[in-house]
C-alpha positions in Angstrom: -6.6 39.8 172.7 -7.0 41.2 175.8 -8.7 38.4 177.5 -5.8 36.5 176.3 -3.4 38.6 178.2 -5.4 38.7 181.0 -5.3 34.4 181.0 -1.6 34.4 180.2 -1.0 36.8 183.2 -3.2 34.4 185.7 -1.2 31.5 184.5 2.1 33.3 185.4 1.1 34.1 188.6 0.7 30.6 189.5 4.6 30.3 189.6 7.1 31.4 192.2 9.8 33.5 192.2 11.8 34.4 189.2 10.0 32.6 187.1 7.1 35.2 186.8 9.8 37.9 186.4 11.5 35.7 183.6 8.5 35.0 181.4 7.5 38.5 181.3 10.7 39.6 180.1 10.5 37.2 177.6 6.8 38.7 176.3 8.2 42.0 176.5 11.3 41.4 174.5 9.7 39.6 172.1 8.7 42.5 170.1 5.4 43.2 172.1 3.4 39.8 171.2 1.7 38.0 173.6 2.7 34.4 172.1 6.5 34.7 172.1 6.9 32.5 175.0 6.3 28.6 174.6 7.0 28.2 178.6 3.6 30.1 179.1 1.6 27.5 176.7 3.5 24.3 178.5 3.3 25.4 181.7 6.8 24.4 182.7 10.4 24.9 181.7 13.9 23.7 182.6 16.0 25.4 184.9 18.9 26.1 182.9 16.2 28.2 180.9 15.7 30.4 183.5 19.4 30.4 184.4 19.5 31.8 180.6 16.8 34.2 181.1 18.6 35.9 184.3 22.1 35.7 182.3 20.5 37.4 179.0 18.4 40.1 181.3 21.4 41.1 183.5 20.3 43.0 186.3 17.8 44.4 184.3 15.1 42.0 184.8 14.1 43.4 188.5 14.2 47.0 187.0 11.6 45.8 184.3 9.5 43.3 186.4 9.2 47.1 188.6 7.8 48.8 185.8 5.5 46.5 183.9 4.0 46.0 188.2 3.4 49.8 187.9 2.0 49.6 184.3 -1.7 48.4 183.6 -2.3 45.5 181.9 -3.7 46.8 178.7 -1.7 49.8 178.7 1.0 48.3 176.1 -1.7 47.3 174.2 -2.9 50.7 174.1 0.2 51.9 173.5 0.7 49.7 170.6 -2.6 50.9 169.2 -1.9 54.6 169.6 1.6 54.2 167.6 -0.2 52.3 164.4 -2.8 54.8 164.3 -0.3 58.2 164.1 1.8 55.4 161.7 -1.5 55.0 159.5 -2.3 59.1 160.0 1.4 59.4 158.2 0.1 57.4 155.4 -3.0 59.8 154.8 -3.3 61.2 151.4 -2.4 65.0 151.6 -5.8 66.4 151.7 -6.8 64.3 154.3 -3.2 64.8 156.1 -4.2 68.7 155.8 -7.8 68.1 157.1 -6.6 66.1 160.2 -4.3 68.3 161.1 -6.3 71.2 161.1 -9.1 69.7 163.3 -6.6 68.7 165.9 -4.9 72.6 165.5 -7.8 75.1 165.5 -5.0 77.6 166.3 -3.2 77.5 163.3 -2.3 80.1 160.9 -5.2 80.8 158.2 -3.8 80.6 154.8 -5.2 81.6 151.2 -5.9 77.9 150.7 -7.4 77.5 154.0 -10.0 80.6 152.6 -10.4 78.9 149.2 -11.8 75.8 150.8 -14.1 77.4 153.3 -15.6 79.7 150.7 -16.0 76.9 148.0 -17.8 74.7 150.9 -19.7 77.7 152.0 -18.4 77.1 155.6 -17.5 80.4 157.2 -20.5 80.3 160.0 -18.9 77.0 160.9 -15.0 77.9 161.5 -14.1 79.8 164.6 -11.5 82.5 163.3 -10.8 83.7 166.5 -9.0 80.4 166.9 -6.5 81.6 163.8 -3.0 82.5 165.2 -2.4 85.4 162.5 -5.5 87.0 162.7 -5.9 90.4 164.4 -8.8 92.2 166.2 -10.3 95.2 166.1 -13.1 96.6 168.5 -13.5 99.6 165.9 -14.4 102.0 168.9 -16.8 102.0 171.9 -19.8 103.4 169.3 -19.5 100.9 166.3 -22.5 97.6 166.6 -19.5 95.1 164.9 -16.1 94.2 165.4 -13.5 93.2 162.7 -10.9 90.1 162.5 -8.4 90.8 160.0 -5.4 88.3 158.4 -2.3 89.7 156.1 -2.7 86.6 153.6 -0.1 86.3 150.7 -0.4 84.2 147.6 1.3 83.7 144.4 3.3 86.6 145.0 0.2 89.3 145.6 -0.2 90.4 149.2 -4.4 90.2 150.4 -6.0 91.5 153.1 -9.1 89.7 154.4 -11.8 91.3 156.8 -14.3 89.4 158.7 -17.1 91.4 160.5 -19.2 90.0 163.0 -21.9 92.0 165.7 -20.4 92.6 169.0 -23.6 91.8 170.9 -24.3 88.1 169.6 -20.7 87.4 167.7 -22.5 86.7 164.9 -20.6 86.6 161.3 -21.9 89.9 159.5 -19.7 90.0 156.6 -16.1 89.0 154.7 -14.2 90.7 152.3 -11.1 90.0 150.4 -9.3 93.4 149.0 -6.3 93.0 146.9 -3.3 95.3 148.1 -2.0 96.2 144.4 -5.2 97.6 143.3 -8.0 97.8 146.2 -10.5 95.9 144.3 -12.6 94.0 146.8 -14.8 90.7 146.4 -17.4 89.9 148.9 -16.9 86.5 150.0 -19.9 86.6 152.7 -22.4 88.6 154.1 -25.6 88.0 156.5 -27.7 90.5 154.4 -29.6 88.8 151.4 -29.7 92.3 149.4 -26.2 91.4 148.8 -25.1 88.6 146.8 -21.5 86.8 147.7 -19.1 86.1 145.0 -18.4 82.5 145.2 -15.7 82.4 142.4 -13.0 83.1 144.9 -10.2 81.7 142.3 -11.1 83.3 139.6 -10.9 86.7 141.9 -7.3 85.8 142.6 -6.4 85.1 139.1 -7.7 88.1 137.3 -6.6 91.5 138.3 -9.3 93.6 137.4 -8.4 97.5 134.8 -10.9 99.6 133.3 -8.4 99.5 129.5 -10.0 95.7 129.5 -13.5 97.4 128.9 -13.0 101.0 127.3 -9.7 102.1 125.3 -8.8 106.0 124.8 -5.9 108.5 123.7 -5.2 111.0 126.3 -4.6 114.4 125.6 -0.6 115.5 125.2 1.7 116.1 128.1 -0.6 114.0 130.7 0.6 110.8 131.8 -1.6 107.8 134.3 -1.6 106.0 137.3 -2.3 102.0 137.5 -6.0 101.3 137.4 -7.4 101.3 141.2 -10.6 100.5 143.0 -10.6 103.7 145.2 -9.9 106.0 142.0 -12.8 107.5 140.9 -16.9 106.8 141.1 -15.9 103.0 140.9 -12.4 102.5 140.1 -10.7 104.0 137.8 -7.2 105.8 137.0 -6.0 109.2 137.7 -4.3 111.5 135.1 -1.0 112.8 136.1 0.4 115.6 137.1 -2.1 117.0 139.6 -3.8 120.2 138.1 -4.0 121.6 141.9 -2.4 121.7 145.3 -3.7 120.6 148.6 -2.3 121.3 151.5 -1.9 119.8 155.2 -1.3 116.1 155.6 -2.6 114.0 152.9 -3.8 111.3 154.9 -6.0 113.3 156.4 -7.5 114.9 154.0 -11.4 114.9 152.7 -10.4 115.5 149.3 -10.6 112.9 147.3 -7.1 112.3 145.0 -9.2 112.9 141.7 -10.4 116.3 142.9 -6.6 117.3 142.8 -5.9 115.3 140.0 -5.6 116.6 135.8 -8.4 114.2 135.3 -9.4 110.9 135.3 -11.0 107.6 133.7 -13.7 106.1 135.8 -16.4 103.3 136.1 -19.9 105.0 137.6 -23.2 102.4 138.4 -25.6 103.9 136.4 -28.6 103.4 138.7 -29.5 106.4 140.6 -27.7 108.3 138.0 -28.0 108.8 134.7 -32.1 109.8 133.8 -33.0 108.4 130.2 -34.9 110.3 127.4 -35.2 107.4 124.9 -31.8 106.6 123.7 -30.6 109.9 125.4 -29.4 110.4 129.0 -31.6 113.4 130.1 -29.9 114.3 132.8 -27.1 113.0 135.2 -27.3 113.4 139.1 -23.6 113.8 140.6 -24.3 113.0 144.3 -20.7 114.2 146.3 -20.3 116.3 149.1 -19.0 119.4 148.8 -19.9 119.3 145.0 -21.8 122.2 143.0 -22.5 120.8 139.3 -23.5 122.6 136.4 -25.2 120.4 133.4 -24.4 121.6 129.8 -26.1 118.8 127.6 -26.6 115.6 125.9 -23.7 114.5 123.2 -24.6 112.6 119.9 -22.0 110.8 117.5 -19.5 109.2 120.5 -19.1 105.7 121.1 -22.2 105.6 123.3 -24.7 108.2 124.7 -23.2 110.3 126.6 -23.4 114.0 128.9 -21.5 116.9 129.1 -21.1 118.6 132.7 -18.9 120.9 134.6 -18.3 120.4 138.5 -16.7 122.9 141.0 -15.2 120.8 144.4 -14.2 122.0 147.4 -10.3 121.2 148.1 -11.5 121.7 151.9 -14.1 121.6 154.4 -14.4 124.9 156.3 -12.7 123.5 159.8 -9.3 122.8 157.8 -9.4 126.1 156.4 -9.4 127.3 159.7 -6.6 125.5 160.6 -5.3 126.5 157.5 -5.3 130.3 158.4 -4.2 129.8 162.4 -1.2 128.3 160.7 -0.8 131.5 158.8 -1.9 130.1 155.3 -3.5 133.2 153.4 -6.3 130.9 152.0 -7.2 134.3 149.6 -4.1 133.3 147.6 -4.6 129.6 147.0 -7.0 127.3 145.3 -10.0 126.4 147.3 -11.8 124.9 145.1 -11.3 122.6 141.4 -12.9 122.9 138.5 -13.7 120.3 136.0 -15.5 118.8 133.0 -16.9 115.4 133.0 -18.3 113.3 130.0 -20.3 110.5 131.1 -21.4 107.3 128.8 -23.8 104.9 129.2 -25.9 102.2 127.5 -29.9 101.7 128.1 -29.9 98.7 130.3 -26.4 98.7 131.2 -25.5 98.8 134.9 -21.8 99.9 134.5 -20.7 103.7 132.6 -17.7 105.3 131.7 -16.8 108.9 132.4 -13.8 111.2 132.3 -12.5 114.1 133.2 -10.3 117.5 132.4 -9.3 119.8 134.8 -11.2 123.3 133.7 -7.9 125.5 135.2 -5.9 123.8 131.7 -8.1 122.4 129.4 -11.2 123.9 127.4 -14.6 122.1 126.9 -13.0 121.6 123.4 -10.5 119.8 124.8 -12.6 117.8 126.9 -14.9 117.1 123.7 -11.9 115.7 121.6 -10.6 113.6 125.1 -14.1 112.0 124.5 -14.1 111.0 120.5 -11.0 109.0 121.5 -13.2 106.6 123.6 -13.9 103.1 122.8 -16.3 100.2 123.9 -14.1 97.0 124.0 -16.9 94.8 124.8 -20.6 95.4 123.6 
């Protein structure tokens, strides 16, 4: 076509005066097609057509014989090419609508269906975050090896936080994480390290809210009352048994003590690997690894839904520089609680890699009551 242009413009040229001026009005106001004008093809015309031309054209044809000698030749060809392409991008089917766009806006915000996609196509080395509008950055401090991008995400009426991590000195993409706001449980989407294996099954994370009552059911003792299962509660989520047995002072989001220390007790998932020591079909022993933690181990229980161990624990409410603080307040630490006390019942299963424990606070309840708290519990699933 566009050697065809180029011929009918040669032809033209051959003419004098208005005549050039006339014909390429006529092209142009003939919709943009090159064949709208039979006096190009003949080679000659009447005069009273041009006489029609300059009436129609008004004293606009000098105006547009100015523009189209400042416009290239192929330009409205181009033009005309551009417009049908963004006319057939239009027609795209959505998903293809969706992918364009976001090739030709890296800057956009990230969305949970945006995440979805890259985690099912396992592309997260491949797509620059930084490039995401909503996301935020965090250096973590002069002495941390990795910095974080972070995005608020919403979806189906839950709020999400996602956390990407990546090395400061080569940028590279350490590790993502998804964490639920109502409940703190966590998938990893991502990580560099092979010891850790990514769950891929991002949808089924958002449609299943995780609780410890859809694995073990119980009766808790009279007057106590519980929180909504959480991921932070506990050894590995868990709830907490309300109200608190003991008081903490100071601000509480600065405090080391951890809310079940303070708590009347709680229900909790604990990995069993590292802790619980076998003797047959007996747990033997069970190593409590916390900080700040002196445990004494009482012995192995028979005839309860699954093996399980009887200990009691003594905490410390605080480390020794907020006592400090404590007394240059003018706290007399001799008259308030220091430490907790409490009894713990751990079960377990040979070969299983998730337990059960719970708790009393020893200041109110007896290793009696901590004895009947456990014949209430229940395996849901074997």
């Amino acid at each position: 076509m566009k050697r065809r242009f180029k011929k009918t413009i040669s032809a033209l040229s051959k003419k004098n005066g208005l005549w050039f001026y006339t014909r390429v009005v006529c092209v142009i106001l003939m919709s943009g097609t090159l064949i709208g004008c039979a006096a190009v093809e003949n080679g000659t015309a009447e005069e009273g057509a041009e006489e029609q031309a300059v009436e129609l054209t008004g004293g606009q044809v000098e105006e547009l014989a100015g523009d189209q000698a400042k416009e290239p030749a192929g330009s409205q060809i181009e033009r005309q090419a551009d417009e049908q392409v963004k006319g057939q991008t239009q027609a795209l089917p959505a998903d293809a609508a969706q992918e364009a766009e976001e090739k030709n806006n890296p800057a956009a915000y990230l969305s949970m269906d945006d995440l979805v996609r890259i985690t099912e196509d396992n592309r997260f080395q491949s797509v620059d975050f930084s490039a995401y509008e909503n996301g935020e950055r965090d250096n973590l401090g002069d002495d941390a090896l990795n910095y974080e991008i972070t995005f608020a995400l919403a979806y189906e009426g839950h709020e999400y936080q996602l956390a990407l991590s990546f090395m400061k000195d080569t940028d590279n993409l350490d590790a993502v994480r998804l964490t639920k706001e109502v409940n703190g449980e966590t998938a990893l989407l991502y990580s560099s390290d092979a010891r850790y294996e990514p769950n891929k099954n991002i949808r089924e994370f958002l449609a299943y809210d995780d609780d410890i009552h859809d694995d073990i059911r119980y009766q808790l003792p009279e007057g106590l009352t519980e929180t909504d299962f959480h991921a932070d509660f506990g050894f590995a989520g868990g709830v907490l048994l309300q109200p608190d047995a003991y008081e903490v002072f100071g601000d509480e989001n600065e405090q080391d003590c951890p809310p079940e220390w303070k708590a009347a007790g709680m229900v909790s998932r604990f990995f069993t690997e590292g802790v619980v020591a076998w003797n047959g079909e007996r747990i033997a022993y069970i190593y409590q690894y916390s900080n700040h933690t002196s445990s004494e181990e009482i012995n192995f229980l028979d005839g309860l839904c699954a093996p399980a161990f009887l200990l009691k624990a003594s905490h410390d409410l605080y480390t020794a520089s907020e006592l400090a603080e404590l007394e240059e307040a003018g706290v007399n630490i001799e008259e308030i609680d220091t430490t907790s006390d409490y009894w713990y019942v751990y079960f377990a299963k040979p070969g299983d890699e998730v337990g059960y424990v719970i708790s009393l606070n020893a200041k109110n309840y007896t290793m009696e009551d901590v004895l009947a708290f456990a014949e209430s519990v229940e395996y849901l699933q074997e």
